[in-house]
VOGU-3710 file (C-alpha; in Angstrom, 3 decimals, decimal comma):
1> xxxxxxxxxx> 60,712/-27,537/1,483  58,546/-28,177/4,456  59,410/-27,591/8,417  57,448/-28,956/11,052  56,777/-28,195/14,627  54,791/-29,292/16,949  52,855/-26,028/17,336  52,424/-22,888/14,664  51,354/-19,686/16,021  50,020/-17,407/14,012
11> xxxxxxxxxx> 51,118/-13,320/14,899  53,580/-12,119/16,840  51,717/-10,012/18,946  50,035/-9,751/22,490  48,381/-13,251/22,162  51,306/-14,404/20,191  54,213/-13,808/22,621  52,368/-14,675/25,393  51,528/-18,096/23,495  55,326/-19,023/22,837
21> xxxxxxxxxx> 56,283/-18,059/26,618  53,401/-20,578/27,904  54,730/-23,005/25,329  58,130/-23,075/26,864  57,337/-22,567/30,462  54,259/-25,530/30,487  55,039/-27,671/27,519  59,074/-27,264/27,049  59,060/-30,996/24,995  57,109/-29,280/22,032
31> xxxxxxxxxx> 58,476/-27,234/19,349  57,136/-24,329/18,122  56,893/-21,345/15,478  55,704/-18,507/15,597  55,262/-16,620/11,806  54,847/-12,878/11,574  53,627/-11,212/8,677  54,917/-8,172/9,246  58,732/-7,046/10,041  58,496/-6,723/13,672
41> xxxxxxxxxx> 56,388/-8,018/16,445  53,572/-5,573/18,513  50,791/-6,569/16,232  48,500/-3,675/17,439  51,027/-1,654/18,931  53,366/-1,526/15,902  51,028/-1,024/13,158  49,051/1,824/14,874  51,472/5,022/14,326  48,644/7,966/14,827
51> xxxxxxxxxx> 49,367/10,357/17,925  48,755/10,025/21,128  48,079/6,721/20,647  47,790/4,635/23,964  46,414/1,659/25,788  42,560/2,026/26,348  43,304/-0,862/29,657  45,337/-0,553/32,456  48,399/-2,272/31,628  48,574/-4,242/35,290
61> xxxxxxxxxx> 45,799/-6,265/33,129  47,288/-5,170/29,600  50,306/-6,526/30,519  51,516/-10,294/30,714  50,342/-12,384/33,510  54,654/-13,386/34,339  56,218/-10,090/33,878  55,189/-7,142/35,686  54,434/-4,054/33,954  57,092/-1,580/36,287
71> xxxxxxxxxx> 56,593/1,639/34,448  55,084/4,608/36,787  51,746/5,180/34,032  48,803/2,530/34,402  48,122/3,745/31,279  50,700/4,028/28,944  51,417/5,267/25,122  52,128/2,842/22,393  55,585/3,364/21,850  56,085/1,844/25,668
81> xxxxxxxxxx> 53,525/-0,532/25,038  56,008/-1,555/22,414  58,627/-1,426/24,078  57,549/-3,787/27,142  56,570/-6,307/24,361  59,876/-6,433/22,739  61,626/-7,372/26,288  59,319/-9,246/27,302  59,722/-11,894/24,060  63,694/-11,103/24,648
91> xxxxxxxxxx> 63,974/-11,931/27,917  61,593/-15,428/27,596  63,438/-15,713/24,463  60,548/-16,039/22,747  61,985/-13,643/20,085  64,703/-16,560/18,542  61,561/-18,401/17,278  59,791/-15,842/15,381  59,927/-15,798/11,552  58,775/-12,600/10,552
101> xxxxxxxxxx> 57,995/-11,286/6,916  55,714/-14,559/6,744  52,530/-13,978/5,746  50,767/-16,753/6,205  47,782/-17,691/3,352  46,224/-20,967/4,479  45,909/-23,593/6,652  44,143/-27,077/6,019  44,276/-29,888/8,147  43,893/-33,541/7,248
111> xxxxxxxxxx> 42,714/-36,401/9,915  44,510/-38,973/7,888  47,732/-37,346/8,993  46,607/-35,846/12,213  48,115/-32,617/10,465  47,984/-29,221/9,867  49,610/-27,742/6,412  50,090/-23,989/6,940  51,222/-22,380/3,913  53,045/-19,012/4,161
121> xxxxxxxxxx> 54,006/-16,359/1,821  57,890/-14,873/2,257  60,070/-12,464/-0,128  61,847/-15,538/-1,618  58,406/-17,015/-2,429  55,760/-19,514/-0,582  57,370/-21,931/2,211  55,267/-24,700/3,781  54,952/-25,893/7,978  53,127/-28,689/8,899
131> xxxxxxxxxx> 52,484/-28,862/12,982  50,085/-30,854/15,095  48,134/-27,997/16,799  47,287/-24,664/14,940  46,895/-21,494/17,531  45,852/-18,292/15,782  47,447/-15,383/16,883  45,873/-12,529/14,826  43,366/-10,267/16,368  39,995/-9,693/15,353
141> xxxxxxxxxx> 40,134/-6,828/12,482  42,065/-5,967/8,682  45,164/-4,830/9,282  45,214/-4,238/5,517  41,746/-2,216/5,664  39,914/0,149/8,057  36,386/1,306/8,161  34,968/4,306/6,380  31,848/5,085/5,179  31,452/6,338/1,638
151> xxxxxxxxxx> 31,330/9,714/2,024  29,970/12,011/-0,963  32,237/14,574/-2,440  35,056/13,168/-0,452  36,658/13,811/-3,862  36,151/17,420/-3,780  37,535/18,058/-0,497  40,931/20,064/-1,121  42,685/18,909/2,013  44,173/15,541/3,643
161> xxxxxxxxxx> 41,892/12,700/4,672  43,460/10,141/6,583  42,183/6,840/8,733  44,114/6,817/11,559  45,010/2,772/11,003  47,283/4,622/8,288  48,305/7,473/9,837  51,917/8,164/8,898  54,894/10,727/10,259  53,954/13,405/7,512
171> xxxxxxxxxx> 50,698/14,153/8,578  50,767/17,707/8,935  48,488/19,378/11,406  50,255/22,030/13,327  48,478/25,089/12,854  45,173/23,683/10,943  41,726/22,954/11,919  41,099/19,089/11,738  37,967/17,514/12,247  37,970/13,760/13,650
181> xxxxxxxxxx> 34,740/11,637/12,609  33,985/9,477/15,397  33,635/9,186/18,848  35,331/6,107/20,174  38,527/5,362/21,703  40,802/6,320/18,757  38,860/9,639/18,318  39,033/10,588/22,021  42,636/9,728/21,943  43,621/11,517/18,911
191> xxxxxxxxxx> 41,560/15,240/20,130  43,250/16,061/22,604  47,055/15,500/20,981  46,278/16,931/18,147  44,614/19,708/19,770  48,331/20,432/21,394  49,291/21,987/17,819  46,209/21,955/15,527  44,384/25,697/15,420  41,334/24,170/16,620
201> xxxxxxxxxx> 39,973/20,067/16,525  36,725/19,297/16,262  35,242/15,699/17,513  32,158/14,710/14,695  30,233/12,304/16,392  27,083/11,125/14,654  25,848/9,938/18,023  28,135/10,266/21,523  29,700/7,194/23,628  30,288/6,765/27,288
211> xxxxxxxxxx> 33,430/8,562/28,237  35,331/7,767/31,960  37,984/9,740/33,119  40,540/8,348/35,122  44,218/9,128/36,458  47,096/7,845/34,105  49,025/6,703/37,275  47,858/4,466/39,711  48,692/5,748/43,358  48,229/2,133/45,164
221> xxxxxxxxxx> 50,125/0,151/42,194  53,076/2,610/42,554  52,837/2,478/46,987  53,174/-1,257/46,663  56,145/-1,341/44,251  57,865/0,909/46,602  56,928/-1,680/49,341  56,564/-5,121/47,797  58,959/-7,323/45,648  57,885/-6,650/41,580
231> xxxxxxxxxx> 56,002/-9,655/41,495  54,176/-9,641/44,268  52,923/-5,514/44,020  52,317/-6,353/40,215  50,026/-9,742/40,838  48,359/-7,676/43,815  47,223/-4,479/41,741  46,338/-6,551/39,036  43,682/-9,094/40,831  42,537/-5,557/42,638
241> xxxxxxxxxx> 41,934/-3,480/38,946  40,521/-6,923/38,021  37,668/-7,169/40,742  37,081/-3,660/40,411  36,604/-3,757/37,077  34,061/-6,747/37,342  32,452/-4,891/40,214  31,909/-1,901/38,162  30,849/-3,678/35,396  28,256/-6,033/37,351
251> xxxxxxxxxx> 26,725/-2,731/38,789  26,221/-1,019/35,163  24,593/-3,861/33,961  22,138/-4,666/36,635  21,389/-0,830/37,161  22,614/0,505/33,875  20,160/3,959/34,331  22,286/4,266/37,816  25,531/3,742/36,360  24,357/6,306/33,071
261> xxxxxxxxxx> 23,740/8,978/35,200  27,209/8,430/37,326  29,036/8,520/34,208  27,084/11,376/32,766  27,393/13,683/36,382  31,244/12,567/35,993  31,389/14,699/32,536  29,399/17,673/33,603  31,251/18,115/36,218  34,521/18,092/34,055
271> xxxxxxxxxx> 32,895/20,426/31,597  30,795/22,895/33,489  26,957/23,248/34,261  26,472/25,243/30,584  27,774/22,872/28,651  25,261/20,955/26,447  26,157/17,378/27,634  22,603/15,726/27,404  23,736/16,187/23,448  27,176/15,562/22,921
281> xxxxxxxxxx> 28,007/13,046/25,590  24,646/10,999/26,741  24,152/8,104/24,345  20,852/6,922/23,892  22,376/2,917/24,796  23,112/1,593/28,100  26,387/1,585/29,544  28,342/-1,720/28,389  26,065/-2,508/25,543  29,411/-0,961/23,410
291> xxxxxxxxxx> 32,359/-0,318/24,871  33,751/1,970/27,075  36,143/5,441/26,145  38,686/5,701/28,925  40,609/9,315/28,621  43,149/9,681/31,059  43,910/12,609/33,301  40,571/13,702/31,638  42,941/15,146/28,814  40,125/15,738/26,280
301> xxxxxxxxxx> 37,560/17,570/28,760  40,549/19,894/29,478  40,926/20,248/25,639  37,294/21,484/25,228  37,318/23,701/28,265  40,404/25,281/27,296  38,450/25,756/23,704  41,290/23,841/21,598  38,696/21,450/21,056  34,606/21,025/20,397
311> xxxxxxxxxx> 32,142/18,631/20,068  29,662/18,743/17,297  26,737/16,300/17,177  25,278/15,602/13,752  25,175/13,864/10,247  26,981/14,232/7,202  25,135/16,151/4,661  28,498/15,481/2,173  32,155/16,907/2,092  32,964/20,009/0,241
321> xxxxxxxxxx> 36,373/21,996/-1,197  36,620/23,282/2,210  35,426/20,467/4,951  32,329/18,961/5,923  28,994/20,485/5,100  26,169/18,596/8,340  22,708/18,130/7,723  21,262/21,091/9,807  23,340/22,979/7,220  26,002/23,888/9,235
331> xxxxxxxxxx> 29,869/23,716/7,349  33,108/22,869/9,253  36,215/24,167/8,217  38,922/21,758/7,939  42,145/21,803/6,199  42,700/17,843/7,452  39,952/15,059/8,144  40,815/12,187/10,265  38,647/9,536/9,649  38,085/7,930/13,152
341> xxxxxxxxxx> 35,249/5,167/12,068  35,872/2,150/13,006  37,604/-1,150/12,086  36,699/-4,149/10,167  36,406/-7,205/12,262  38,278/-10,125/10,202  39,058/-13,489/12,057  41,696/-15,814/11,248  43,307/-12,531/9,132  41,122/-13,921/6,480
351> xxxxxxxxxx> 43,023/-16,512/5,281  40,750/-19,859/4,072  40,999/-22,291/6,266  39,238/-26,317/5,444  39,509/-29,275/7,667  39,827/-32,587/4,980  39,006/-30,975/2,077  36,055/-28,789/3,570  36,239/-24,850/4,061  35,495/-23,458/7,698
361> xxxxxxxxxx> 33,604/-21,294/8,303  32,837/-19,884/11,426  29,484/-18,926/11,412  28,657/-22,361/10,653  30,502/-23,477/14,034  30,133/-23,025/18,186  32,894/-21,417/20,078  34,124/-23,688/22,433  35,369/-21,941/25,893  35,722/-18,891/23,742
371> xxxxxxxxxx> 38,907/-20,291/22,324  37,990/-23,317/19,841  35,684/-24,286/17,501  32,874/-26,971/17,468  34,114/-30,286/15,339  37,565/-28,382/14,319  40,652/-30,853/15,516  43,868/-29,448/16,946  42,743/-25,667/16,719  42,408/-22,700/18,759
381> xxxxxxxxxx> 42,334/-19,198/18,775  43,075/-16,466/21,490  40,553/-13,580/21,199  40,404/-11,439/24,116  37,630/-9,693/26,695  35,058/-7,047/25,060  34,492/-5,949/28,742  38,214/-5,697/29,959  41,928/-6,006/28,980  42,386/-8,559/25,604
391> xxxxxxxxxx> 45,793/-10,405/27,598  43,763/-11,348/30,323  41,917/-13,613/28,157  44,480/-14,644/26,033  46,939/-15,456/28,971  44,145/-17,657/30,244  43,614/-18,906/26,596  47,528/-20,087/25,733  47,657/-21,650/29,065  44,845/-23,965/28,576
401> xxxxxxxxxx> 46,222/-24,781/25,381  49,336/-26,260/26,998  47,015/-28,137/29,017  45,362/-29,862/26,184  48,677/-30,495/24,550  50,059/-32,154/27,789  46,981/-34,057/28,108  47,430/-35,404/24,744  51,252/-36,597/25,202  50,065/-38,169/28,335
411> xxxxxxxxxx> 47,333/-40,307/26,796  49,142/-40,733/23,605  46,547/-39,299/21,172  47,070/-36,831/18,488  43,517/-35,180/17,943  41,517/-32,909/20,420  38,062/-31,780/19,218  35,476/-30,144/20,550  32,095/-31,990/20,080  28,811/-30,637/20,488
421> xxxxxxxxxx> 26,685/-33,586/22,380  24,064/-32,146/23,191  21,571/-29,330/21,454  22,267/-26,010/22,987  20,180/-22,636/22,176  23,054/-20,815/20,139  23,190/-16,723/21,123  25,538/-14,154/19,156  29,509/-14,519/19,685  29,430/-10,793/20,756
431> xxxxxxxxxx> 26,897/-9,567/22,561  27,510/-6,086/21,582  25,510/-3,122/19,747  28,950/-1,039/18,218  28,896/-1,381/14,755  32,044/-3,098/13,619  30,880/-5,995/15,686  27,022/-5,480/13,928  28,356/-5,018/10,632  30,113/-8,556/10,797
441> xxxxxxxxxx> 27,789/-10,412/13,056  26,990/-12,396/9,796  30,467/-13,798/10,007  30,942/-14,430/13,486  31,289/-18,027/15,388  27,474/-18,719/17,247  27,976/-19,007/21,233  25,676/-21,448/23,175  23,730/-20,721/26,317  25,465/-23,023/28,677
451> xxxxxxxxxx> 28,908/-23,853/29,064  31,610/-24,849/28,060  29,714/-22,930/24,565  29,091/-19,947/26,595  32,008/-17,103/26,177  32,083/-15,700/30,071  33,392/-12,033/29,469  34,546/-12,712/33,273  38,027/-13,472/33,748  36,844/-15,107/37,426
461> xxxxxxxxxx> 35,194/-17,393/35,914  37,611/-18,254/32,988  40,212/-18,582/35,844  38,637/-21,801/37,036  37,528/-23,258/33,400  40,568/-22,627/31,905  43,328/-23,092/34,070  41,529/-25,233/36,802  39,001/-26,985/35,450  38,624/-30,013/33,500
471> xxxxxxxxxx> 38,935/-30,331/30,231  37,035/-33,874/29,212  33,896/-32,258/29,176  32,323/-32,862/25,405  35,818/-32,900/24,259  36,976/-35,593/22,227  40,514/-37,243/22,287  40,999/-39,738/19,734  44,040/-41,510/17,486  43,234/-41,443/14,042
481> xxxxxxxx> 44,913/-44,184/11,983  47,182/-42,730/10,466  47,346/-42,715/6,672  49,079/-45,612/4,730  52,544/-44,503/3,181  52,694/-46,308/0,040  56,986/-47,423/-0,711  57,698/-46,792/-4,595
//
């Protein structure tokens, strides 16, 4: 049995809802689908369980561009993170057209038929969906698979070792000393909770990342509600984090030693004039060249003063009965290990997908406005900023596929490809030194130097390509003849 609709989204989270409620709202003549591996929507937000777990954006950007985020925190724990997604797609009614438990498996479009053929994977066995225009939904990294090294004698070590993408309610650690290995976002979010019960948690960093304090509320957001309609306070606060953001993030880069020693000065002052902070919290990169940490209300500097919580800078000599023995020689006790290192970037949730008869493979292809892919028909995927809040791309990025899908109606084609006219120099799709983004760079989609091949990580800018600007340029709408049917 096959089902068709005009439009299949892939994942039913952030980029997913957001992509059925610009569906409705700027294309409501087009059917769509939305299929959802798992048993509920959140993507992100539902699969990640560990504690303390919280957005690492403000959610006046984190949240959707047509619903205001009205809750008092500007950054705010997963569970309400979950909870604003699960209105938002009832309210919109996006909810009514999501099939979850569908795992999708592949996807292979034919030019014959001006098709895509999306086969997906369900409890009662495979079911098939055919749609003109294929928008993946699905993040950037294995939700079935985090990163860890292989560490030796992990086998020996009598306690728990967990990865926090699999972190689950009976993970004991009241009373114990844990030691988290890693030092970005997920490891400075799970110190400082775990340090509310734990005996004593200790952060392993092999090398330290750029950590920013700031307040969990925002003062001005929460003076304008009390002043201004929702909307209005909401679309205010969010253009102002926006600008700041991109002001911020200008500065760093054009004066990055200016901006290291701001956010370095910001941390000693948290921690004290004795505390060793040229070692356990001055990388030896620039700020921006990896993302990031944002703790709010400075939660884990308050952990280490209070001395619930310690940094140790180092390498892993190899794991023993009893914990973790470092390469100076130095052993820490731990009765659980969290293993804080990382995800594994995966596009397109791995799935193969060939365009007549031919596998794709993104490496092999230019990203076109960040969102599509050179020579791939009736395809798109929403993949958010490295440099700021993943929805404010992929609002931009749903909303320009309406546009495209309008466009097409109006001039009565049924293929929209991106073609690549002229030679451009091709640069990396990330421009990023972390290493889940090194450790798949041979994977990863080329960017060119100009536009529209250039991915802007400035949402300015992507303002006026996406939703203002044209979209002819070396974009190609054509009407395939359509393949003979022979009659039996």
């Amino acid at each position: 049995m096959t089902e068709h609709f005009d439009v299949v989204v892939v994942g039913a989270g952030i980029s997913g809802i957001g992509a059925g409620y610009h569906l409705q709202a700027n294309s409501p003549d087009r059917s769509y689908v939305i299929l959802e591996g798992r048993e509920r929507l959140g993507g992100t937000w539902d699969l990640f369980r560990y504690p303390g777990i919280r957005s690492d954006s403000d959610m006046y950007t984190l949240g959707f561009s047509f619903r205001p985020w009205t809750g008092a925190k500007a950054i705010a724990d997963g569970p309400a993170i979950l909870r604003y997604l699960d209105e938002t797609a009832r309210e919109h009614g996006v909810d009514r057209h999501i099939r979850y438990r569908h795992r999708v498996k592949s996807a292979a479009w034919s030019s014959e038929d001006a098709l895509w053929t999306v086969l997906a994977e369900r409890e009662e066995g495979e079911v098939t969906f055919t749609c003109s225009f294929l928008f993946m939904a699905t993040g950037y990294y294995n939700y079935a698979r985090g990163y860890t090294p292989d560490f030796p004698g992990a086998e020996d070590f009598k306690g728990q070792i967990v990865h926090p993408q699999f972190w689950t309610d009976d993970v004991d650690y009241a009373g114990k000393h844990v030691v988290v290995i890693g030092s970005g976002a997920t490891a400075v979010t799970l110190v400082p909770e775990l340090a509310r019960q734990a005996a004593h948690v200790t952060m392993l960093q092999r090398s330290p990342t750029y950590i920013v304090a700031r307040p969990s509320e925002d003062k001005i957001a929460n003076w304008l509600r009390s002043k201004l309609p929702a909307k209005t306070a909401y679309g205010l606060t969010r253009w102002k984090n926006v600008l700041l953001q991109q002001y911020f993030y200008r500065i760093a880069r054009k004066r990055p030693e200016k901006a290291k020693q701001a956010i370095i000065d910001m941390v000693r002052d948290e921690l004290g004039p004795d505390y060793d902070v040229g070692t356990h919290f001055t990388p030896s990169y620039n700020p921006w060249d990896q993302r990031l940490c944002l703790v709010p209300d400075a939660d884990l500097f308050a952990s280490i003063r209070e001395g619930k919580a310690s940094v140790v800078t180092d390498t892993i000599d190899r794991f023993t009965q009893s914990g973790i023995r470092l390469a100076s020689g130095r052993e820490l006790e731990a009765d659980l290990i969290v293993t804080a290192t990382g995800l594994e970037i995966q596009l397109l949730s791995g799935m193969p997908v060939t365009v007549d008869g031919k596998l794709f493979e993104p490496v092999k292809h230019m990203t076109y406005k960040g969102m599509m892919f050179s020579d791939v028909p009736n395809f798109a995927i929403s993949f958010g900023y490295t440099n700021a809040s993943w929805t404010l791309k992929a609002d931009l990025t749903a909303n320009y596929m309406t546009r495209l899908l309008n466009a097409m109606r109006k001039r009565g084609v049924r293929q929209v490809t991106p073609r690549l006219k002229e030679p451009v120099e091709e640069m990396p799709f990330l421009d990023f030194t972390s290493g889940y983004v090194q450790r798949a760079a041979a994977h990863l989609p080329r960017q060119g130097t100009r536009k529209p091949w250039r991915v802007h990580q400035n949402y300015t800018l992507d303002v006026m390509a996406l939703k203002f600007g044209g979209i002819d340029q070396e974009m190609e709408f054509s009407n395939p003849a359509p393949r003979e049917r022979r009659v039996a």
